[in-house]
C-alpha positions in Angstrom: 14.1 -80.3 18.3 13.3 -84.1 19.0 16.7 -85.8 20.1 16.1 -89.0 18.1 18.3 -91.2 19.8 17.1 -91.3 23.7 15.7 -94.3 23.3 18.9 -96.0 22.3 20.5 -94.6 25.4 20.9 -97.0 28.6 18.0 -97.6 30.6 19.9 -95.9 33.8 20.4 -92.9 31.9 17.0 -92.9 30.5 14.9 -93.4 34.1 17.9 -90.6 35.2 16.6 -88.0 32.5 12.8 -88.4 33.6 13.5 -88.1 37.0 15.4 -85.0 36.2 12.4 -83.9 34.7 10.3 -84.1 37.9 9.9 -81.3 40.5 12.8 -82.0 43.0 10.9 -80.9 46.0 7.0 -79.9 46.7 7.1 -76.6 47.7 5.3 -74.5 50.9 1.8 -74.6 49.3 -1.1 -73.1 50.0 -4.8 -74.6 50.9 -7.5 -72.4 51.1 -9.8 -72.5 54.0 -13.0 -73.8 54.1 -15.9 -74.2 56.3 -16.8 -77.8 57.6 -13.2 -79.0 59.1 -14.5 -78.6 62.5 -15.6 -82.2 63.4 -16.3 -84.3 66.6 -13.8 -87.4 66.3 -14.2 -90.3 69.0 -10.8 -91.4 71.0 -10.9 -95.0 71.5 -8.3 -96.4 74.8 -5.7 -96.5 72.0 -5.6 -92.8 70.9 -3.4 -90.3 72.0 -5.1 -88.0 74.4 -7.9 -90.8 75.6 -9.0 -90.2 79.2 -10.3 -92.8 81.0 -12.5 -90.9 83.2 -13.7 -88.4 80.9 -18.0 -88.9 79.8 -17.4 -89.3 76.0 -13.9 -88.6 75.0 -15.3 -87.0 72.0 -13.0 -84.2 70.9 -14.0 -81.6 68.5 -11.0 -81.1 66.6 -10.0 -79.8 63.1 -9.8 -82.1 60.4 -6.9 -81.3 58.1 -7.9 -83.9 55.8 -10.9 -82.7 55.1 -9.7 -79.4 53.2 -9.7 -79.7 49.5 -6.8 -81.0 47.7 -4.4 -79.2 45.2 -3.7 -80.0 41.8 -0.4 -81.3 40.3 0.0 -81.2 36.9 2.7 -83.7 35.8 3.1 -83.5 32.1 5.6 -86.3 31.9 2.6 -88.9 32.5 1.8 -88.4 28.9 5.0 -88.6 27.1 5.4 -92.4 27.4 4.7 -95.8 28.9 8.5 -95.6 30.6 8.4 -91.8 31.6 4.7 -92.4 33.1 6.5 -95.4 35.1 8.7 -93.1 36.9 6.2 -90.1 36.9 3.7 -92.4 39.0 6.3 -94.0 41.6 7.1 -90.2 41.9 3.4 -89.2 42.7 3.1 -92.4 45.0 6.1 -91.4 47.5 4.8 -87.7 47.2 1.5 -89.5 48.6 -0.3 -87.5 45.3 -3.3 -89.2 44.8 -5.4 -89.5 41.5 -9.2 -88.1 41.0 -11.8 -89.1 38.3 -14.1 -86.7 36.6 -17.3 -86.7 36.3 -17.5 -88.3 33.3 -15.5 -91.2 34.3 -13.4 -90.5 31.4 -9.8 -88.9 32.8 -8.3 -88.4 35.8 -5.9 -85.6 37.3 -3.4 -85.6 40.5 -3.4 -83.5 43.6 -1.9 -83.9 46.9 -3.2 -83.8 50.7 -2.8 -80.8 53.3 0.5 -81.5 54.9 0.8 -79.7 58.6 4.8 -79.5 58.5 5.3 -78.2 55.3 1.8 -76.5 53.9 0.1 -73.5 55.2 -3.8 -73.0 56.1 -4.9 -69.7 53.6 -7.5 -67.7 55.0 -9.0 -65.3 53.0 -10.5 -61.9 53.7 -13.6 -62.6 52.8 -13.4 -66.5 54.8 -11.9 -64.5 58.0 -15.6 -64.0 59.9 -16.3 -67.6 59.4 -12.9 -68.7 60.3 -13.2 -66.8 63.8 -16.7 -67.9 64.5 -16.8 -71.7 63.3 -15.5 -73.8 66.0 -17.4 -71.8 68.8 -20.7 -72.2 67.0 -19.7 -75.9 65.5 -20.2 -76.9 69.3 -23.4 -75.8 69.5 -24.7 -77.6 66.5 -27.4 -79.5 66.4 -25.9 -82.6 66.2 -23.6 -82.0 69.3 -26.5 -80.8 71.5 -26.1 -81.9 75.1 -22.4 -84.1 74.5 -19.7 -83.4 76.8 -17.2 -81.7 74.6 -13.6 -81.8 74.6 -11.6 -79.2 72.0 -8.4 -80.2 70.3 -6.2 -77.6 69.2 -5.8 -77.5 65.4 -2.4 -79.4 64.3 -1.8 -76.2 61.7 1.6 -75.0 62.0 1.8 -72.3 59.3 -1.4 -69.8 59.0 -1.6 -67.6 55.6 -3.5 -64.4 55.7 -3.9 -61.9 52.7 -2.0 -58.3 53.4 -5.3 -56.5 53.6 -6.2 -58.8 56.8 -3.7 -56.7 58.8 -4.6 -53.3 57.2 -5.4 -51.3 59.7 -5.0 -53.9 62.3 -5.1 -57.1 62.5 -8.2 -57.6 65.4 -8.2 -58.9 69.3 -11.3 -61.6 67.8 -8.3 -63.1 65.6 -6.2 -63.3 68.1 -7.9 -65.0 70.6 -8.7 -67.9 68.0 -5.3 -68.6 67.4 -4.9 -68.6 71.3 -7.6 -70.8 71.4 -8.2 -73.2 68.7 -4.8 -73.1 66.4 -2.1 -72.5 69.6 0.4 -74.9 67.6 0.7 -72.2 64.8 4.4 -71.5 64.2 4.5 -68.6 61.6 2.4 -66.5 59.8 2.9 -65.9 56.1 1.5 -62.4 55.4 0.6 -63.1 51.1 1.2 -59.5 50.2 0.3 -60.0 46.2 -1.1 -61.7 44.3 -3.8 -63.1 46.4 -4.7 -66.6 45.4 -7.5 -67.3 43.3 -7.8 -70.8 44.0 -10.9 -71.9 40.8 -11.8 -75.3 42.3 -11.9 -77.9 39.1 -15.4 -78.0 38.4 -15.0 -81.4 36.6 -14.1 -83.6 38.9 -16.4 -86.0 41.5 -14.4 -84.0 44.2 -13.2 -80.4 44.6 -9.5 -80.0 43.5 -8.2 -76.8 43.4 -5.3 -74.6 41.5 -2.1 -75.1 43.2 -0.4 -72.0 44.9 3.0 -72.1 46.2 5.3 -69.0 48.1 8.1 -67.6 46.0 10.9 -69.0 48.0 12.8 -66.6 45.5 11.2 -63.7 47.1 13.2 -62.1 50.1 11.7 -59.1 52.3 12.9 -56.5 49.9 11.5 -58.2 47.2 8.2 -58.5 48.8 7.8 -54.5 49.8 8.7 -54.3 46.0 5.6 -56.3 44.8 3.4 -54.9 47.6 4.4 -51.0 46.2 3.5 -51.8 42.8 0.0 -53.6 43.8 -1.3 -51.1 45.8 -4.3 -48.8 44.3 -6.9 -46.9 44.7 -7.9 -43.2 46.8 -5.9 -44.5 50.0 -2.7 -45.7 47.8 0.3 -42.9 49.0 -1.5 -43.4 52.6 -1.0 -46.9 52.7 2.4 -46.7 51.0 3.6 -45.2 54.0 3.0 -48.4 55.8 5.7 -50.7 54.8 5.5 -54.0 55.1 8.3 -54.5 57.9 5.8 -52.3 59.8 3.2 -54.1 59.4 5.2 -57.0 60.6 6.6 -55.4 63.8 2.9 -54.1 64.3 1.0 -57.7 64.3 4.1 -59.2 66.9 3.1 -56.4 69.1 -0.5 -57.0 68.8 -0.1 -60.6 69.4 2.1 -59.6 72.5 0.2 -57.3 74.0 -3.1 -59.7 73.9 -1.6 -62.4 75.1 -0.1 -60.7 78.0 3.2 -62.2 76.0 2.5 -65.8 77.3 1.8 -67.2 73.8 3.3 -67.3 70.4 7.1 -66.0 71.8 8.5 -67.7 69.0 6.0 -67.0 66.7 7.2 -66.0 63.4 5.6 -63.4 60.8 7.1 -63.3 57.3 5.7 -61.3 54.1 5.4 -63.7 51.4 4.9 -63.5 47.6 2.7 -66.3 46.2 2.6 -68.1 42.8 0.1 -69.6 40.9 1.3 -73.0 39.8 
């Protein structure tokens, strides 16, 4: 039912309904890994981590802002001239930027990796390339005979499907997180549904579906939804694995390949994730 006198209603009270309307908060969301984020950067005197006597001071770092963006979908751009006023100053302090199609003829939203709050997905089938890339992106053509530095990634929050850590979660895994993402924080351990993220295929640049944890979604409530997705001829087998095991199980592989020197604080949480 259309309430036919809003517009009559003081212009506070008005801009104080739209904004109501907005998302209060971005959520934890999730960007899906991709090859190609592994690239040389040049320090000048100015940049942090310059050294004077070093050849080149060429770093080989990884490039957060190089991973594809995530849509937002903000119907109140479309409701009015006023509402689209507030929706864009909204987008604009959420740093959302706006992409054109191909056609030139619309545009949609989407927002930028960000390291404190968003998490780096990985998925199972992306895992091999996600061990192996920075290794072999030094030995690239284009890199051949430069004096290297590495960089550790900036990444503080590292998502990995469920079926990464069954049966184990690997020593080759390990060791790149020990080497090229040592400022990881916590692992989110997606136990269902794993994200489909369907990059926007009309666009001039890849955008893709947004996926955010369930903040509602508390340990419990995880083993819950990992029970009722698990199939197949192994199902009762892998039942019997809950997930609290599985999360006391990756601490102590991380512990005991480490030699316990890395990653003490590290923390591992089973997560539910939503398609938004």
């Amino acid at each position: 039912m259309a309430f036919r006198l809003f517009p009559r209603l003081p212009t506070e009270l008005r801009q104080q309904i739209w904004n109501a309307a907005l998302p209060r908060e971005i959520g934890q969301t999730l960007y899906c890994y991709k090859t190609g984020c592994w690239e040389p950067r040049q320090l000048t005197e100015v940049d942090e981590g310059f050294e004077p006597t070093h050849e080149t001071n060429l770093y080989l770092t990884f490039q957060e802002e190089l991973l594809d963006p995530v849509l937002f979908e903000i119907p109140l751009l479309f409701v009015n001239r006023e509402a689209r006023i507030v929706a864009q100053q909204w987008l604009t302090r959420h740093g959302i930027d706006s992409y054109q199609s191909k056609d030139d003829h619309s545009i949609v939203f989407a927002c930028r990796f960000n390291t404190d709050r968003d998490s780096l997905y990985v998925d199972h089938d992306a895992l091999s390339y996600f061990i192996v890339e920075p290794g072999e992106r030094e030995f690239a053509l284009d890199l051949t005979g430069k004096p290297l530095m590495f960089s550790p990634a900036s990444v503080k929050h590292l998502a990995l499907p469920v079926t990464v850590f069954l049966p184990e979660m690997g020593y080759e895994l390990v060791y790149v997180l020990e080497e090229f993402y040592s400022h990881i924080q916590e692992i989110w351990m997606v136990v269902w549904p794993l994200p489909d993220f369907q990059p926007l295929s009309s666009l001039k640049q890849n955008v893709n579906r947004r996926w955010e944890v369930d903040p509602t979604r508390n340990e419990t409530a995880c083993q819950q939804v990992y029970n009722e997705a698990l199939d197949g001829d192994n199902k009762e087998a892998i039942r019997k694995v809950t997930v609290q095991d599985l999360v006391q199980r990756v601490k102590v592989e991380i512990n005991r390949a480490t030699n316990g020197q890395l990653f003490k604080d590290l923390v591992i949480r089973p997560v539910v994730a939503l398609r938004k």
